[in-house]
C-alpha positions in Angstrom: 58.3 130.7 133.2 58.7 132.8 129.8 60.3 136.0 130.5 58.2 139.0 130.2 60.1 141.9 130.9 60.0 142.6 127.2 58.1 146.2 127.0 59.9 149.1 125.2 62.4 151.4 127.7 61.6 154.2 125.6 59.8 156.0 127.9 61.8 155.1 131.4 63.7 158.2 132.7 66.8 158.6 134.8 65.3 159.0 138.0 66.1 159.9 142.0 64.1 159.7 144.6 65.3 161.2 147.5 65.0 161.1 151.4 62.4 158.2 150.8 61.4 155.9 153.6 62.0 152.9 151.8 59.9 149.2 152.7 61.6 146.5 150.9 59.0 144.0 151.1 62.3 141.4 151.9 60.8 141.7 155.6 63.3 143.8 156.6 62.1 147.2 158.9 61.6 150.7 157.1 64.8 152.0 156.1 64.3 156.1 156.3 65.9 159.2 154.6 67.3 156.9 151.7 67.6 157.8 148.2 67.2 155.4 144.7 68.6 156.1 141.8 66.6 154.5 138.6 68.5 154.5 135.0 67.0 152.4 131.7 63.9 150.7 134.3 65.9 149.2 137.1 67.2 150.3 139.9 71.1 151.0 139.6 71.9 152.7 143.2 70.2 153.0 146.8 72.2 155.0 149.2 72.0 158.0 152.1 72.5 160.3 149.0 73.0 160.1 145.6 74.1 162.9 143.5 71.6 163.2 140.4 72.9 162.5 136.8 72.6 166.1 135.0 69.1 166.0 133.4 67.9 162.9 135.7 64.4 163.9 137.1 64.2 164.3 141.3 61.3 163.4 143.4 61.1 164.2 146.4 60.3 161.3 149.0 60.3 163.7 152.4 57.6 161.9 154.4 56.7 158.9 152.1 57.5 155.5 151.6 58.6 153.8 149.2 56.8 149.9 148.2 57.5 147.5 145.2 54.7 148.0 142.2 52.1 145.5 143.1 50.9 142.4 141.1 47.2 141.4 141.1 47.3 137.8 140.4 44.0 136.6 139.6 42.5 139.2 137.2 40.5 138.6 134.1 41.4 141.3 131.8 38.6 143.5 130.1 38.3 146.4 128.1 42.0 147.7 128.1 41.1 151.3 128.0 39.1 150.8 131.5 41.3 148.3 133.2 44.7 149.3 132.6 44.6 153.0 133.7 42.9 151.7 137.1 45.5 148.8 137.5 48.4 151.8 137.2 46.8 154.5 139.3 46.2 151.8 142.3 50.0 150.9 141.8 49.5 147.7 140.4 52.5 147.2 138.0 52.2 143.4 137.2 49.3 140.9 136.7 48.7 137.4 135.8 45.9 137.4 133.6 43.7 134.2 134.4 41.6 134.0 130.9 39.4 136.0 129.6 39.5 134.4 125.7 42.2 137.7 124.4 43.8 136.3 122.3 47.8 135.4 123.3 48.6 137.6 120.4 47.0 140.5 121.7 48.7 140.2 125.0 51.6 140.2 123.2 50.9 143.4 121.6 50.2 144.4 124.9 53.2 143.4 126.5 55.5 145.3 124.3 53.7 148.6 125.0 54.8 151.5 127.2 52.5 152.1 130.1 51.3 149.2 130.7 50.8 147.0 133.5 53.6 143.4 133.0 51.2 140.7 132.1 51.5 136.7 132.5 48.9 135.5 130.5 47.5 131.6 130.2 46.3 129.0 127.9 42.9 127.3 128.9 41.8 123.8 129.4 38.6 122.6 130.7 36.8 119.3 130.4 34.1 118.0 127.9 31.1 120.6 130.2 33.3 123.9 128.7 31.2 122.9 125.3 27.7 123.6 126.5 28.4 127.1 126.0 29.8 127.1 122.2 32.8 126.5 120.8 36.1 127.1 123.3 37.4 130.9 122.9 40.4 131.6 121.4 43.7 129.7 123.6 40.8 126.9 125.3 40.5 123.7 124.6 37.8 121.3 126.2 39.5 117.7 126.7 37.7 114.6 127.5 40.8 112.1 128.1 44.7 111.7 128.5 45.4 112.0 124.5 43.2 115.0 124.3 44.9 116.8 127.6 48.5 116.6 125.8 47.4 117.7 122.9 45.9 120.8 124.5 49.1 121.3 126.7 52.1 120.7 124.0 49.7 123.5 121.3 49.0 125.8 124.0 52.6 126.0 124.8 53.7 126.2 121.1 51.1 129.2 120.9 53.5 131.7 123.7 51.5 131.0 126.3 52.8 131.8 129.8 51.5 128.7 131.3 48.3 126.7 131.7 45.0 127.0 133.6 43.4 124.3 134.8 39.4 124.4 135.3 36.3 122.6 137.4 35.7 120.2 134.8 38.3 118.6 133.7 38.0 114.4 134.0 40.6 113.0 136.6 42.5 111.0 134.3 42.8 114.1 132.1 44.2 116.3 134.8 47.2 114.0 135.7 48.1 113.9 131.9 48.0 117.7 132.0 50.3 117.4 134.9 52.6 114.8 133.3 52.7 116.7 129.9 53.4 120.3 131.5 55.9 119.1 133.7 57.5 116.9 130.3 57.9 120.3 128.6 58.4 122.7 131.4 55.8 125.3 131.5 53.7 125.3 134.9 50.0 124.9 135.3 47.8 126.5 137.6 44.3 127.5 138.2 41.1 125.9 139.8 41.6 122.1 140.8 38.9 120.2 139.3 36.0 118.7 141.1 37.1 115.2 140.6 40.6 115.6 142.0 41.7 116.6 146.1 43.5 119.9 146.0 46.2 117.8 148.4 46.4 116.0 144.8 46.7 118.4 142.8 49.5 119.8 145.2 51.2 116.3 144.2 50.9 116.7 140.9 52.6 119.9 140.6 49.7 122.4 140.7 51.8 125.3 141.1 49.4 127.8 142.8 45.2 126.7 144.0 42.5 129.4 143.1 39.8 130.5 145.5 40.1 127.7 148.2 37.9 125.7 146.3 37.3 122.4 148.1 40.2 123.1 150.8 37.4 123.4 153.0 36.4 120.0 151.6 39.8 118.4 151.9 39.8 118.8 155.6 36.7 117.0 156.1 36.1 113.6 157.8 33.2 113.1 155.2 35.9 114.4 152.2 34.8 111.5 149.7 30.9 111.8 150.0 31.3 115.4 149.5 33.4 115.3 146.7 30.8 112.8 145.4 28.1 114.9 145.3 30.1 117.9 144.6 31.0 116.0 140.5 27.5 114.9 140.6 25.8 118.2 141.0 28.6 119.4 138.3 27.7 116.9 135.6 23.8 117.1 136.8 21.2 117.2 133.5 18.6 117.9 136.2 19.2 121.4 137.3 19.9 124.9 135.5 23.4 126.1 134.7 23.0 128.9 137.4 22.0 126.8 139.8 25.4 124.5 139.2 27.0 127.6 139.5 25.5 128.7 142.7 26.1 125.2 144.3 29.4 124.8 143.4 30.7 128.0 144.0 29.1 128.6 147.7 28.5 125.2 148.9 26.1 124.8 152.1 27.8 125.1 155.3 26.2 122.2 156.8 28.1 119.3 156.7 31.1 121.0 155.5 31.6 123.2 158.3 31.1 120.6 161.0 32.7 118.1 159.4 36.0 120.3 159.2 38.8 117.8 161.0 41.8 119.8 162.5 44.1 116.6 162.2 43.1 116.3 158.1 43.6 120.6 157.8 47.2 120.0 159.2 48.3 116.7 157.0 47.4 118.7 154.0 48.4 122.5 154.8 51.8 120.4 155.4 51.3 118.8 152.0 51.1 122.7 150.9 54.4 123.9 151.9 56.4 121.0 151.6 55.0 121.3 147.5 55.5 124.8 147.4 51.7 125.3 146.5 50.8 128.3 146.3 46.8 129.8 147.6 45.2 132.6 146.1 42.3 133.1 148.5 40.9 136.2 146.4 38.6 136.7 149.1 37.6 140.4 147.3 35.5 139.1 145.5 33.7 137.3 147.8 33.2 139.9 149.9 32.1 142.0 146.8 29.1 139.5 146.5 28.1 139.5 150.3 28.3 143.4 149.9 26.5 143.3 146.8 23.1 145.5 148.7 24.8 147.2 150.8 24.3 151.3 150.3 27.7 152.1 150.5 28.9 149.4 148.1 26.0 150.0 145.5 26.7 153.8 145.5 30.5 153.3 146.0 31.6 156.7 143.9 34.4 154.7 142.1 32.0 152.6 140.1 31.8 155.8 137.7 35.1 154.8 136.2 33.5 151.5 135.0 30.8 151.1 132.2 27.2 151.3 133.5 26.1 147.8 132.3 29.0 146.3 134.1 28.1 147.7 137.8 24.5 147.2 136.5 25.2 143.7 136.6 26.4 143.5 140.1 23.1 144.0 141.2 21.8 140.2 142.5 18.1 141.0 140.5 20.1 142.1 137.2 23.4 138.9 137.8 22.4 136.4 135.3 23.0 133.4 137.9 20.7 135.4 140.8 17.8 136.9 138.9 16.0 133.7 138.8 16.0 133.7 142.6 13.1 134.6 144.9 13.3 137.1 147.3 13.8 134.3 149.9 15.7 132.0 148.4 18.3 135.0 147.8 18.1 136.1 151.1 19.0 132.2 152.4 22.2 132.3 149.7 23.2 135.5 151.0 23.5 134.5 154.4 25.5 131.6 153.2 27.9 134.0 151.4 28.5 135.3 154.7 29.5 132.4 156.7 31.3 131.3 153.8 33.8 134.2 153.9 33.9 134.5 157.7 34.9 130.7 157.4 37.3 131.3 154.4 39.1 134.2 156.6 39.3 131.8 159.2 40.9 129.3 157.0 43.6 131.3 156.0 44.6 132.5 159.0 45.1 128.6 159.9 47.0 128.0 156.5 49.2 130.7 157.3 50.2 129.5 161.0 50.6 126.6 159.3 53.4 128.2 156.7 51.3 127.8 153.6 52.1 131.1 151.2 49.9 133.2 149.7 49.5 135.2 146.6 47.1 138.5 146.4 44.5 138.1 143.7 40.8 139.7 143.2 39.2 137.6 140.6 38.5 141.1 139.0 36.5 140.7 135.4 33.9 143.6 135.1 31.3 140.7 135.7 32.4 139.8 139.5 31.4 142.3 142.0 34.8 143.8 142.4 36.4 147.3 141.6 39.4 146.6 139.4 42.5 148.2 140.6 40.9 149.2 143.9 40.0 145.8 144.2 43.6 144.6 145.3 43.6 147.2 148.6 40.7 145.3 149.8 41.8 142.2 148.9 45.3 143.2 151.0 43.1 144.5 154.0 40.9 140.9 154.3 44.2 139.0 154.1 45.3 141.2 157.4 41.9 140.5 158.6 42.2 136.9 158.1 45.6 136.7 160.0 48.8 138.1 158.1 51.0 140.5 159.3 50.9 144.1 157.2 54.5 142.7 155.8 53.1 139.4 154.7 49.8 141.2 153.0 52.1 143.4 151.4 54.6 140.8 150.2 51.6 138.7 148.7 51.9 141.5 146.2 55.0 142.2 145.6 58.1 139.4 146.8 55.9 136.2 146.7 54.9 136.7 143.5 58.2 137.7 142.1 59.3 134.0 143.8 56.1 132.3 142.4 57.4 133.2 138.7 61.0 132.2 139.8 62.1 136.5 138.8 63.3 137.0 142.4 66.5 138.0 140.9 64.6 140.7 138.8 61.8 142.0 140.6 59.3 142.1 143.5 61.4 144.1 146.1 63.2 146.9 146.6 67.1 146.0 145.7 69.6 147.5 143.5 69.6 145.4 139.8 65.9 145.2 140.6 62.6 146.8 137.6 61.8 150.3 138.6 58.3 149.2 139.5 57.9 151.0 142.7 54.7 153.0 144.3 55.5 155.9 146.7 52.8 156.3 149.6 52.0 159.2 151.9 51.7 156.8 154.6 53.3 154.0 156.0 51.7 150.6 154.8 53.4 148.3 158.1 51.2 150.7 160.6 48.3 150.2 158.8 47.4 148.6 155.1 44.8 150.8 154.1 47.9 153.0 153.6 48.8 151.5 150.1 45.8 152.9 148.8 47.6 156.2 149.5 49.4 156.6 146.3 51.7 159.6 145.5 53.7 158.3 142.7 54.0 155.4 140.7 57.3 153.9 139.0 56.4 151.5 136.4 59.6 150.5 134.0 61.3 153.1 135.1 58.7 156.0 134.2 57.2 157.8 137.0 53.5 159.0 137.2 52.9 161.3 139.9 49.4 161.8 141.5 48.6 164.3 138.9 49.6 162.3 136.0 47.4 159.3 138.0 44.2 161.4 138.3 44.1 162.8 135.0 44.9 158.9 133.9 41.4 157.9 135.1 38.0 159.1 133.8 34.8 158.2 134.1 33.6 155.6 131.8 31.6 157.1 129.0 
């Protein structure tokens, strides 16, 4: 993994924070009335009490605790004047951009500015379907066979990519030379495991992290192959619409998937999982965001006025480009299976983690899906408590596990002396309760601190 702590410094400031509670996120307990000492954007000192460099900048920690900055990482970036100020003032300091067709050299640009979030950003590959929308955006490439798929892999990684994403359609034969060709030249692929290969496959090959839980579900059943068979046939299908495709494949019916599900299959491949070191990034947000979608308090949820009209406009199911053509009924009958779908997929998580599998904290946030961006990641730490994990383990999907997913352990994603300052202070204490890291004070990024003043006054309503 390309290094990306390549932003300018100009901005960070030497820095104390005293008599801080301060949460690791290494699993260790609280450790109170500490102080950190932050020069050039990493942490240089954490003691009882540091004495202050003259001209450093204090901040006083009485009563708060101190986090790592979190990472979101499954975002689809959007309109950089929207997205950026939200991912800061929820304390996200990191995110792994999942494709949204900016080009690498934008990101770039990005990447070297001052106040703003670290970004790990992909190349694209999908199979030959990618093409009945247009030409492929700006770092895709559509492949059809094994020649194609290197291709795509050795000029995405000449282009700076951070690594490669991996999508639904992608032929079988195809995949496995993606996997061959990124593990030839070093740079790690991840992203949705196409229909035509098993995610205990795909953990085989290398797949360094699984997206969504697509087809886990799937993988644990005793009727796996049929369902996978009908699964690439309704995929490839000339006989029904593109938004029908996409309502079948992302919510398939619970009936014969559900009671199908085999607890001896579940354990051979959640142990295929953590032997690989494959990574899940449930991203169960934005599910819920979609079963939500009527409810009053999520239609009139006051943060929507920090996002353009025509984005939460869309949210609406009889405005969403893939819903409007529903009737009343059949909407109601796909809504119902939302809801057993994410009551099953919180379920499933909560048997991957007894089972050791490791999780990283994503919301799938775009301004098209039905999720708040920023806010987004709370919720998305709250269902993973929900679903199982410990307040720790929630809060180290953020923070440690994705610092040891991009192998930067040694430079990030706790709280540790030669760590980045990228740190969020919170009035409350996050272990007791996770709705707590939604209460931000403060928020270190590179070594610059942006109190809750400097947060508010950071995010306005959309114009």
């Amino acid at each position: 993994m390309k290094l990306f702590f390549l932003a300018a410094l100009c901005s960070a400031q030497s820095l104390v924070i005293q008599n801080v509670a301060i949460i690791d996120a290494t699993g260790a307990d609280p450790r109170p009335a500490m102080s950190v000492a932050i020069e050039g954007g990493q942490i240089v000192a954490i003691k009882k009490s540091i004495k202050p460099k003259k001209g450093s900048d204090i901040v006083d920690g009485t009563g708060k605790f101190l986090i790592p900055g979190l990472w979101d990482m499954h975002v689809h970036l959007n309109a950089p004047e929207v997205f950026f100020p939200l991912l800061i003032a929820n304390g996200i300091t990191g995110v792994r951009e999942m494709f949204t067709g900016i080009p690498i050299e934008t990101i770039h640009q990005w990447k070297m500015r001052a106040g703003v979030p670290r970004i790990v950003a992909p190349g694209f590959i999908d199979g030959p379907m990618m093409l009945n929308n247009g030409p492929p955006p700006p770092g895709a490439f559509a492949v059809a066979d094994p020649a194609q798929a290197r291709f795509a892999v050795r000029a995405l990684a000449q282009s700076g990519v951070d690594f490669i994403k991996v999508y639904n359609s992608i032929p079988r034969d195809a995949y496995f030379a993606i996997a061959d060709e990124a593990h030839n030249i070093g740079i790690p692929f991840a992203g949705h495991v196409p229909e035509a290969v098993s995610t205990g496959e795909a953990s085989d090959a290398g797949q360094l992290s699984e997206e969504h839980l697509i087809n886990v579900l799937l993988d644990c059943s005793t009727n796996s192959e049929a369902l996978r068979t009908a699964r690439v046939a309704t995929m490839t299908s000339d006989k029904i619409t593109g938004e029908a495709r996409l309502r079948a494949l992302a919510w398939p019916e619970p009936e014969g998937l559900f009671d199908t599900y085999s607890e001896e299959k579940a354990s051979q491949l959640f142990a295929k999982f953590v032997q690989n070191g494959t990574w899940q990034t449930p991203t169960l947000v934005v599910l819920s965001g979609f079963a939500r979608a009527r409810d009053d308090e999520f239609a009139h949820d006051p943060r929507r006025r920090f996002l353009p009209k025509q984005w939460t406009d869309s949210w609406d199911p009889r405005i969403t480009f893939y819903l409007r053509d529903l009737s009343p009924e059949d909407y109601d009958a796909l809504h119902a299976r939302i809801v057993l779908l994410l009551d099953r997929y919180k379920k499933l998580v909560g048997d991957m983690r007894k089972a050791g599998v490791e999780f990283l904290a994503g919301t799938d946030s775009s301004g098209w899906n039905p999720v708040l961006p920023g806010f987004g990641l709370h919720e998305e730490l709250a269902l993973l408590v929900e679903s199982g994990l410990t307040p720790m383990e929630a809060l180290q999907s953020a923070t440690r596990n994705p610092a040891r997913y991009f192998n930067k352990l040694a430079e990030m994603g706790t709280v540790e002396v030669k760590k980045a300052a990228d740190l969020v202070l919170l009035n409350a204490n996050p272990l007791e309760d996770i709705h707590n890291t939604q209460k931000i004070d403060a928020v270190i990024l590179r070594g610059r601190s942006y109190s809750r003043k400097d947060l508010n006054m950071m995010v306005k309503p959309a114009q």
